[in-house]
C-alpha positions in Angstrom: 161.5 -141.4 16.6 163.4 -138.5 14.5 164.7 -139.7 11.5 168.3 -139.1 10.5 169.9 -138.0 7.6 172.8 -140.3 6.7 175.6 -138.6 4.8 176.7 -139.1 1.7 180.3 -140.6 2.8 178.4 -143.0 4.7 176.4 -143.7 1.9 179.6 -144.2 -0.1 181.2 -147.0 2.1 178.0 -148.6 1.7 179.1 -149.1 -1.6 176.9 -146.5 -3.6 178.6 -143.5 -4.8 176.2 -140.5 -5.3 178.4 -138.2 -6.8 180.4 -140.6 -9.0 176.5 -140.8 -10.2 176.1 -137.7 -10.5 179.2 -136.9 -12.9 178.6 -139.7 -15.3 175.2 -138.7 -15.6 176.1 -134.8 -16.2 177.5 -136.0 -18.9 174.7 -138.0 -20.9 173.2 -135.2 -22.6 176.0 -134.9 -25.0 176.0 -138.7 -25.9 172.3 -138.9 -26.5 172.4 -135.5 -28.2 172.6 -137.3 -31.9 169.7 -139.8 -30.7 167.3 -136.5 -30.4 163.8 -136.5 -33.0 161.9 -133.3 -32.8 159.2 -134.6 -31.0 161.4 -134.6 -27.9 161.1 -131.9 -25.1 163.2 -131.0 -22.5 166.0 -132.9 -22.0 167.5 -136.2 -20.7 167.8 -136.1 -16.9 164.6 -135.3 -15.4 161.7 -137.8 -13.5 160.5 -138.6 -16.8 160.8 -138.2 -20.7 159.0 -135.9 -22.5 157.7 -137.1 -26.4 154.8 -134.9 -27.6 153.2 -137.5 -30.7 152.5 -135.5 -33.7 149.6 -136.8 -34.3 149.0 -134.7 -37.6 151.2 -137.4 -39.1 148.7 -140.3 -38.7 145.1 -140.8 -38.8 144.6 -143.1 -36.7 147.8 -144.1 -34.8 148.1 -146.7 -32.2 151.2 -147.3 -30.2 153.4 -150.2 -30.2 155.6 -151.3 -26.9 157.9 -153.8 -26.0 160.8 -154.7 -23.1 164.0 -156.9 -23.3 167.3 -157.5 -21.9 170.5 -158.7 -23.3 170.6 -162.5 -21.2 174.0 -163.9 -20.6 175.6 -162.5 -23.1 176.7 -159.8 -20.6 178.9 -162.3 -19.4 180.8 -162.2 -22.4 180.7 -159.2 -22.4 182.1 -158.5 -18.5 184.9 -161.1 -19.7 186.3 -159.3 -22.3 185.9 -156.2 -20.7 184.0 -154.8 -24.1 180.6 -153.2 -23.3 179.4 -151.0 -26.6 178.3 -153.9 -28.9 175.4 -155.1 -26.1 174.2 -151.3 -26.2 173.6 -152.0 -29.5 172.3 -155.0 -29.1 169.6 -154.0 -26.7 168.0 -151.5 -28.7 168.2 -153.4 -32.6 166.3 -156.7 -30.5 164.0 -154.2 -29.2 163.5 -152.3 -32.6 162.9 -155.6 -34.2 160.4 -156.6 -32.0 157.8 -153.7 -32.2 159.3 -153.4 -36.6 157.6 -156.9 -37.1 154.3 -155.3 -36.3 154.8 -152.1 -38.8 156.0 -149.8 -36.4 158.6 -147.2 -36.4 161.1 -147.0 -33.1 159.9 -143.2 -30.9 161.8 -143.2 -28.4 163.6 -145.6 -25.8 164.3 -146.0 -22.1 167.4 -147.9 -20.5 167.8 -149.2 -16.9 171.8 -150.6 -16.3 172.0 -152.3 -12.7 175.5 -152.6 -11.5 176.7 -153.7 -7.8 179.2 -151.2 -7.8 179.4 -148.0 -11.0 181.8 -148.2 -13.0 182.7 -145.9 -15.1 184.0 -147.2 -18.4 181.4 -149.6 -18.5 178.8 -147.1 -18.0 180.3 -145.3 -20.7 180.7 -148.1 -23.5 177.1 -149.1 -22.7 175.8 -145.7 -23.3 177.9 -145.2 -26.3 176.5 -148.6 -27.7 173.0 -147.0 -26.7 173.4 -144.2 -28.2 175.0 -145.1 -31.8 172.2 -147.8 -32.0 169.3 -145.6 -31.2 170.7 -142.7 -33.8 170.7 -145.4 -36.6 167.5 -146.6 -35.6 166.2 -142.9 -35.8 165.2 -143.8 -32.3 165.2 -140.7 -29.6 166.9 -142.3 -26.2 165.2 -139.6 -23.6 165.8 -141.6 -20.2 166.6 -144.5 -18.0 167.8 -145.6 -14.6 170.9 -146.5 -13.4 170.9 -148.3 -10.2 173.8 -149.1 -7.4 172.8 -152.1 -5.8 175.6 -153.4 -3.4 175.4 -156.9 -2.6 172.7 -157.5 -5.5 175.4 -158.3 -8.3 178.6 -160.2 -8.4 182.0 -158.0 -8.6 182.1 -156.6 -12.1 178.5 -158.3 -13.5 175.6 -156.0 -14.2 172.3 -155.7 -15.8 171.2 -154.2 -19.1 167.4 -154.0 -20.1 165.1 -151.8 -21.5 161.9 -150.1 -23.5 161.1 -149.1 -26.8 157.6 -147.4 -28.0 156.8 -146.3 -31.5 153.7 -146.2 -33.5 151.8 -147.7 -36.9 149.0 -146.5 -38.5 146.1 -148.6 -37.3 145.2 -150.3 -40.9 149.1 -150.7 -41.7 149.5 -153.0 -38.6 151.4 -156.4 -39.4 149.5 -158.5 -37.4 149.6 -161.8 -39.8 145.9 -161.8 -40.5 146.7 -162.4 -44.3 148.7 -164.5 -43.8 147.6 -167.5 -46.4 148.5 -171.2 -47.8 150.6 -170.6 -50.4 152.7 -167.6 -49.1 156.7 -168.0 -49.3 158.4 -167.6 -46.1 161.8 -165.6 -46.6 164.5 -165.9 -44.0 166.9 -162.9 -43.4 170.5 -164.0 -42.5 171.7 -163.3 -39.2 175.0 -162.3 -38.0 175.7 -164.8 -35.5 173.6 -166.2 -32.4 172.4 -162.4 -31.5 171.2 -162.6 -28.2 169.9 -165.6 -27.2 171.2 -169.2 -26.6 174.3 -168.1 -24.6 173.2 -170.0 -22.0 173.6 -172.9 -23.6 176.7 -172.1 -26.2 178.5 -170.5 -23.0 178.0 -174.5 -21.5 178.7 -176.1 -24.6 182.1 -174.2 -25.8 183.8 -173.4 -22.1 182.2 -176.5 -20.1 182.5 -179.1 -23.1 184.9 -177.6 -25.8 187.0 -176.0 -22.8 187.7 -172.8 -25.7 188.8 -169.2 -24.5 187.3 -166.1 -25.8 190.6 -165.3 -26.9 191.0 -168.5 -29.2 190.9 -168.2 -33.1 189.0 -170.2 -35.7 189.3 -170.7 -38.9 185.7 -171.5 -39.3 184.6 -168.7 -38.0 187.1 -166.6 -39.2 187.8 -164.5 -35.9 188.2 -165.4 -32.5 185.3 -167.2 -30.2 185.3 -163.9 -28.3 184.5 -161.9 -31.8 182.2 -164.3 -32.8 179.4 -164.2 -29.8 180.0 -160.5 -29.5 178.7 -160.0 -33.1 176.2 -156.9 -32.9 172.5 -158.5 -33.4 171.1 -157.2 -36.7 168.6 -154.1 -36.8 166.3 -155.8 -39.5 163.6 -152.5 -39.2 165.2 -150.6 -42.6 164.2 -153.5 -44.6 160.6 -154.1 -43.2 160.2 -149.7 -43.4 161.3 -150.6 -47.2 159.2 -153.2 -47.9 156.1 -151.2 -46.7 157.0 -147.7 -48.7 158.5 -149.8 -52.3 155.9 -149.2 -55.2 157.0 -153.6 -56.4 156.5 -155.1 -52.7 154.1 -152.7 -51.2 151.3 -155.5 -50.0 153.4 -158.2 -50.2 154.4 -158.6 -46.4 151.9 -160.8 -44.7 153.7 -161.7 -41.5 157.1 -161.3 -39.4 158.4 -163.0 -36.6 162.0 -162.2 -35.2 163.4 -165.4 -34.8 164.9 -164.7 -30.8 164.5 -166.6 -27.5 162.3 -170.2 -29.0 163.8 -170.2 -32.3 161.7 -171.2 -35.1 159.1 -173.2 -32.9 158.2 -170.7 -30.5 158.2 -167.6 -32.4 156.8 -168.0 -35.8 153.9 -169.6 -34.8 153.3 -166.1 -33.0 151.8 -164.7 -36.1 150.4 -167.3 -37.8 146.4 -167.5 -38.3 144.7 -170.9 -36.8 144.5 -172.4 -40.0 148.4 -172.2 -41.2 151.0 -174.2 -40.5 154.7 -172.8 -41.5 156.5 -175.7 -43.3 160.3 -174.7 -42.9 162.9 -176.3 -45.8 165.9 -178.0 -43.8 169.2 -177.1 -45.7 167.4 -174.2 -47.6 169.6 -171.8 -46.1 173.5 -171.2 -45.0 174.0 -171.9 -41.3 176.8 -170.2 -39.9 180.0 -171.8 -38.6 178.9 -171.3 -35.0 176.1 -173.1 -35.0 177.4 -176.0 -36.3 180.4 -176.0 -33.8 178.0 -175.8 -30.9 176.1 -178.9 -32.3 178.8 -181.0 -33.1 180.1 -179.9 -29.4 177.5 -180.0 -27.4 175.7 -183.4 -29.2 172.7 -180.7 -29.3 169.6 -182.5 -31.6 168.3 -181.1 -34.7 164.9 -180.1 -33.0 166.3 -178.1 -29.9 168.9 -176.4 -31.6 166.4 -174.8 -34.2 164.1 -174.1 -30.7 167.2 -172.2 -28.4 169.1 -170.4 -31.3 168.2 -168.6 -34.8 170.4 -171.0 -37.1 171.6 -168.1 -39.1 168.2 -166.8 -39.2 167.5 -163.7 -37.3 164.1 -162.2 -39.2 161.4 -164.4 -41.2 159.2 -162.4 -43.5 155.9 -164.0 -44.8 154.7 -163.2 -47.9 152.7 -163.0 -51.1 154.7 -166.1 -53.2 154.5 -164.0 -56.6 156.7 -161.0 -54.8 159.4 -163.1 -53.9 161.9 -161.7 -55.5 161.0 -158.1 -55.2 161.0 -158.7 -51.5 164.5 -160.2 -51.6 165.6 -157.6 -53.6 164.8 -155.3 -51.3 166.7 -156.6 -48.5 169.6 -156.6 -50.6 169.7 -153.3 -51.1 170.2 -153.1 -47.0 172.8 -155.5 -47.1 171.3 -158.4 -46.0 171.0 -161.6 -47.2 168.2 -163.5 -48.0 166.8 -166.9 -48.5 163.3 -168.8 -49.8 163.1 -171.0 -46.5 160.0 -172.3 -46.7 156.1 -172.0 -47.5 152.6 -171.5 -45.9 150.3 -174.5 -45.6 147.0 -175.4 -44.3 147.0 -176.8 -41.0 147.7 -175.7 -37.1 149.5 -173.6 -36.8 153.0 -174.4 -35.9 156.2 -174.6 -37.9 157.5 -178.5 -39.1 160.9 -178.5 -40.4 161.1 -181.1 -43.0 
């Protein structure tokens, strides 16, 4: 049987548009451009990335790795027609992720899935990429973007990604000194980042029957401004913390409080003879949280296990540098609070 070439125009009323493809991407160096880090070669557009490691900088380096998507926040998102801040989103959730382990952000890889491409949200996306990964210090050197007819709903699309960087070997965070007795410090967030909107989507347009586009004076904006809040890059203060002369040592432990809250995540680092005893009222829970509570009759226990409660970051460390570590973070412009404290036991978290 010969095999036929089907052309493009037939491939277009198939719903995938080559050449629209084509275009957009013709335009990505540009974009990216600012994201760039010497140890980039080539450029953006080829089968894979190029990132030659300078590994004169490290003694021993090891790599660091992780993948995440943005959820249903999209949905939000595709609803108010506002696609940049989950860009940004995507690659501060990522950076946090490999920064509670030490390591600084190399380089990061996209893939957007969309039904049918469009181009405005293609562009906002990237632009949210890009400004993300620049403040980050982050090199964005590839990604796919993928036409998929039939896969997504009119207007809906997908958003994940990569992130690698690197530690030094001895400078990893890996909680092993962790001890009873350390203070744990929570760093504030701004707003439910990205995770929960399963549930607050239910709660405020099932339940509360809001609209995006309805103020509050709680919350001081509109619902819509409220869960589109950019989720916080917490890696300047953790890169601080490990370089300042008064808290260099101090930092036992992170865990970035995401998808599982306080239950699932800080017990992630924790050595097998530590529990993490958090202080209930100890901090200031945003507006939101407690609208989604009172609206969705949501108990104390699962609402600290689905969303951050104005927590986005929990540092662990030595009880004495306390208030060199918070001191720190204020420098960055973000909050802090003394949320709990290290004890002996198993280790999971108790909220008392």
């Amino acid at each position: 049987m010969n095999d036929r070439v089907i052309p493009e125009s037939a491939y277009t009323g198939a719903g995938v548009n080559i050449h629209l493809a084509d275009t957009l991407k013709a335009g990505l160096k540009a974009k990216v451009r600012k994201t760039q880090r010497p140890e980039v070669l080539g450029s953006i557009g080829g089968f894979g990335g190029l990132f030659a490691l300078d590994t004169k900088k490290y003694k021993r380096p090891v790599l660091v790795s992780s993948m995440d998507g943005v959820g249903t926040k999209l949905k939000i998102a595709v609803a108010l027609n506002k696609h940049d801040t989950v860009g940004q989103d995507l690659v501060n959730h990522c950076v946090n992720d490999i920064g509670v382990l030490g390591a600084e952000p190399l380089f990061f890889l996209d893939y957007i899935g969309m039904g049918k491409l469009a181009p405005r949200v293609f562009g906002q996306l990237i632009d949210g990429l890009a400004r993300a990964c620049a403040a980050a210090g982050c090199a964005l050197i590839g990604g796919e973007t993928a036409q998929m007819p039939g896969m997504y709903a009119p207007g809906d699309y997908d958003l994940v990604s990569t992130i690698v960087g690197v530690v030094e070997r001895n400078k990893i965070i890996d909680g092993s000194r962790i001890r009873p007795g350390d203070a744990i410090i929570g760093l504030a967030s701004t707003g439910l980042h990205t995770n929960g909107y399963s549930l607050a989507r239910q709660i405020l347009f099932a339940q509360m029957r809001v609209r995006l586009d309805d103020y509050h004076g709680a919350l001081g904006c509109t619902f819509g401004e409220e869960l589109l809040k950019v989720h916080r890059n917490y890696s300047p203060v953790i890169r601080a913390l490990l370089h300042s002369n008064r808290s260099h040592g101090a930092l036992h432990g992170a865990a970035h409080i995401t998808g599982g809250g306080f239950y699932d995540n800080i017990p992630r680092v924790l050595p097998k003879n530590c529990r993490a005893v958090i202080w209930d009222g100890s901090w200031d829970v945003p507006p939101i949280f407690t609208l989604l509570q009172g609206g969705g009759g949501v108990a104390d226990e699962e609402m600290h296990r689905v969303f951050n409660m104005g927590i986005g970051m929990v540092l662990i460390v030595d009880a004495k540098s306390t208030s060199a570590v918070q001191k720190v973070a204020a420098r960055d412009g973000v909050k802090s609070f003394v949320i709990g404290e290290i004890r002996k036991g198993t280790p999971v978290v108790v909220i008392e």
